[in-house]
N, C-alpha and C positions, 0 to 999 in steps of 0.2 A: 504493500500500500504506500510504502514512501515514496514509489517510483511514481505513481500516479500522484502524487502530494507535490512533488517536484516540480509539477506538468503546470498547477493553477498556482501556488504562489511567486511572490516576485523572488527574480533571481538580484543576488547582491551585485555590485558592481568589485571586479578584480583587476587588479594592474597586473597579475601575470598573464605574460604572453602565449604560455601554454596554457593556462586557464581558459583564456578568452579565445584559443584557438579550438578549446573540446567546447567551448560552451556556443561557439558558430558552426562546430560539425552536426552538437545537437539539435541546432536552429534550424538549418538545412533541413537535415532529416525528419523532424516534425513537422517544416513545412511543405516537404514533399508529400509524407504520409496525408497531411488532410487534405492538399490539393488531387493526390491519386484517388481519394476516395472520393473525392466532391466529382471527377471526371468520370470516375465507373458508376458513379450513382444511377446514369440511367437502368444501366443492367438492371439493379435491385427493383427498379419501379416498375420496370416491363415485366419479371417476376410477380410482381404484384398486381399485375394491369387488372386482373379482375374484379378486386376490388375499386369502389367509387373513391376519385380523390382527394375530398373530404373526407372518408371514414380512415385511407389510409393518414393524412395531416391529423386527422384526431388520435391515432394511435401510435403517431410519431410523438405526440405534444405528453400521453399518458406515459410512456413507457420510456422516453426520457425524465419526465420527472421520476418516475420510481428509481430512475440507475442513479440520477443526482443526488436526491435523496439520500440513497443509499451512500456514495461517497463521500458525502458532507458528512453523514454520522458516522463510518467508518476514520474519518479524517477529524471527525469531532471540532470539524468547523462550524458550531452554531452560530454563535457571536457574532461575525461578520453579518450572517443572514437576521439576526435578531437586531441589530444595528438599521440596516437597509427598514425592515420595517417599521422604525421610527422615523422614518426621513420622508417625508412626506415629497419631495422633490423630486428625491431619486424615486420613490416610487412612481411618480405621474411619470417619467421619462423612461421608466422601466416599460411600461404600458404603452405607450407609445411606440417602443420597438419592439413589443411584443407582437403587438397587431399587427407592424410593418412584416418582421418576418414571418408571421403568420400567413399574410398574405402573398410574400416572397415563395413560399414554401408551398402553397395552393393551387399557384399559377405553374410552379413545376413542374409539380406532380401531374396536374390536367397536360402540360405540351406534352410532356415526355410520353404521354400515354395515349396521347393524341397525335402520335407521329410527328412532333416539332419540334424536335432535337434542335436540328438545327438553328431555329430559333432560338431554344436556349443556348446556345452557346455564342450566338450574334450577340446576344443579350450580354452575358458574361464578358467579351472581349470589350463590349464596349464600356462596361462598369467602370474600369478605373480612370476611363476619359469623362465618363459624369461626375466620379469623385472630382474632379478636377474644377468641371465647371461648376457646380456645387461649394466651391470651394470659394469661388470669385460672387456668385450671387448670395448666396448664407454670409461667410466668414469675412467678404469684402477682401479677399487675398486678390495681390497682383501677379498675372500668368507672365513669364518669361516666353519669348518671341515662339521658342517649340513647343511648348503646349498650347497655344494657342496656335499654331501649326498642326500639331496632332489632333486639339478638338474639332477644328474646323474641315479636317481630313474626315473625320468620323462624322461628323454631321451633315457631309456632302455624301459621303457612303448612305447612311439613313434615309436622307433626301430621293436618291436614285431608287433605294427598293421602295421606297413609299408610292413613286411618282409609276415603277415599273407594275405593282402589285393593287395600284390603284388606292391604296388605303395605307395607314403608316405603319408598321410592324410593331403592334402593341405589344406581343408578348415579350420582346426581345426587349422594348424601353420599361416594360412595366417590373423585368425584373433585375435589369440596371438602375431604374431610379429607387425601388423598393430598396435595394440591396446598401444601396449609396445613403439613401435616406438613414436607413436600420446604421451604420457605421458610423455615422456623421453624429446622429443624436445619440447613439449607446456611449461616443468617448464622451458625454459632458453627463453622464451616470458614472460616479465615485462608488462603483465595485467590480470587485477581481470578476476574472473569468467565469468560474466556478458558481458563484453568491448570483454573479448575473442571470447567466444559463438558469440557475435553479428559480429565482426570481421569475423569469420572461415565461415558461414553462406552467410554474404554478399561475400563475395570472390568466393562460390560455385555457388550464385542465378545467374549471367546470364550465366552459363552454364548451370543449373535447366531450366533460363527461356525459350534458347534457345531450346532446346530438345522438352519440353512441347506444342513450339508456331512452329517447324516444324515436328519433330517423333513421339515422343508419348505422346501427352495431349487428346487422344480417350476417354480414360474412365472417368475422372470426366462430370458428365453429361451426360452421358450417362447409366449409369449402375445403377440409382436409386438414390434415394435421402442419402439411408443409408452407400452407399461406398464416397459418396461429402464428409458426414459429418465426417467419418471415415477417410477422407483423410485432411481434415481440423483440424480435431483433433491432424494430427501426426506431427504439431507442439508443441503442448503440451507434447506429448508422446514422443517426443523427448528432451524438452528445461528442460519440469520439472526434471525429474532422476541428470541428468549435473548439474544442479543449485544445488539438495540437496546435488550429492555426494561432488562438493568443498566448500560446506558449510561444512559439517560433517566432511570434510580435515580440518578446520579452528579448529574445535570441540573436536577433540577426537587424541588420541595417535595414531603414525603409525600403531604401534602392533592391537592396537583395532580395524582401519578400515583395516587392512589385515585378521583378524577374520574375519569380514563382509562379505568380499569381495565372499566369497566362497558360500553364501548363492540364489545368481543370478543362477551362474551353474549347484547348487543340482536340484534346482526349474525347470530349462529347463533339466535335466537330467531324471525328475520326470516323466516332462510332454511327454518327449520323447518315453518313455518306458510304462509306464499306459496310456496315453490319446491318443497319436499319434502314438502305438504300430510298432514304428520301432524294426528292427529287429535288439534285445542284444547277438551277438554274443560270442564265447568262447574268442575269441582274444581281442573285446571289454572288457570283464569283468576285464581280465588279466589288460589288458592296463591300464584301470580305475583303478586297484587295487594299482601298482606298482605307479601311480599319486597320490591315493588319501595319501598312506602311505609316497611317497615324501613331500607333502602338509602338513600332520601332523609333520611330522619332523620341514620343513619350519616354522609353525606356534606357535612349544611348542618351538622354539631356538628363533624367534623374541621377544617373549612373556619372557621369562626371559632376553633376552637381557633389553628389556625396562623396566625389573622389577632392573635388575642391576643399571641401569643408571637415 
């Protein structure tokens, strides 16, 4: 259990250079792990596709709390969670990005399951260029000449599949701005990883539970002992990714996990096109081109910033 204890609280800061060489080897690798799992996520939902994606989002929401739960009392971290619900603040902001990824999480599970991979993953490459823009209209931040290079790459990309498909590709902005939204307001919430998760979660469950106990709780038990297990598990497959990536936040330089980051999308981009052969339109390719080329822009301009500073 220490290993998992190590994951949620803050790591100290060391001046030795081998210290701070294993503690970016361990950043790396947590951040890989949750970005692998955020990329094969489709797998697990198509496994599930027969249940509704609301009953499975309710059984993400209960069965991450129970594993939370569980590691907070294993870890005998109440107090922090006993603290947060005094705080009247953090809780209205807790709620707020509960709903957000709730909603994040909904609109997934429907594409993915609705043959829109694809979409997800337009969505996701475009995320860290709406954190950006997000960043100028909220926090009033001024953009350097290449990101405002790369956003306007990406917003010309959006523009063409809108203009080609006739209508704008909601799912792909609706779970770049959720996503960006949920990130933006969860940092000005004064708790760790762990306290959060379990906070955002409990806040969602009697909505979860109510759904489940009068709409749709038909399929668990019903449909085989392998969709229970599989719906039991997407507490895991939920809780674990979260935990590693604000570890790997604690771990490794901005620059370094916005490299990362891009590694989830390619993977559902992959899966979309070889395994689940939607159809890669001209407009798509365009679209994809003119993001991926904003992205690079985005990525080699953070990456010298942090080499500057």
């Amino acid at each position: 259990m220490s290993n998992i204890a190590d994951l949620v609280r803050p790591i100290p800061e060391q001046a030795d250079p081998k210290g701070l060489r294993s503690r970016g080897a361990a950043g790396v690798a947590l951040g890989l792990g949750a970005y692998f799992t955020w990329g094969f996520l489709p797998l697990y939902l198509k496994a599930v596709a027969s249940v509704p994606a609301v009953e499975v989002l309710a059984h993400r929401v209960i069965w991450s709390l129970l594993l939370l739960a569980l590691l907070v009392a294993a870890m005998r971290r109440w107090k922090p969670l006993i603290a947060l619900a005094r705080d009247p603040r953090t809780l209205l902001l807790l709620g707020l990005t509960s709903l957000l990824i709730g909603v994040n999480w909904l609109i997934y599970i429907w594409a993915v399951n609705s043959s829109h991979v694809l979409e997800t993953s337009l969505g996701y490459f475009i995320n860290p260029l709406v954190n950006v823009a997000l960043g100028v209209i909220v926090l009033r931040e001024r953009l350097r000449k290449a990101q405002i290079g790369a956003v306007s790459l990406a917003a010309l990309g959006v523009a063409i599949l809108a203009v080609a498909q006739g209508s704008l590709p909601w799912i792909s902005l609706a779970l770049a701005f959720s996503f960006s939204l949920y990130g933006l307001i969860r940092k000005m919430a004064p708790a760790d990883p762990l306290t959060g998760l379990l906070a955002e979660t409990a806040l969602l469950a009697p909505i979860a539970l109510i759904y489940l106990a009068t709409i749709g709780g038909g399929s668990f038990g019903e449909q085989g002992l392998s969709i229970d297990v599989l719906l039991i598990l997407s507490g895991l497959v939920t809780a674990a990714p979260l935990l590693m990536f604000a570890a790997a936040g604690k771990r490794l330089r901005y620059a370094t996990l916005g490299l990362l980051q891009y590694i989830a999308p390619t993977i559902q981009f992959l899966l979309a096109v070889l395994l689940f052969k939607e159809a890669l339109g001209t407009a798509h390719i365009v679209t994809f081109a003119f993001i991926w080329i904003g992205l690079a822009i985005y990525a080699a301009d953070a990456v010298r910033t942090a080499r500057r500073a």
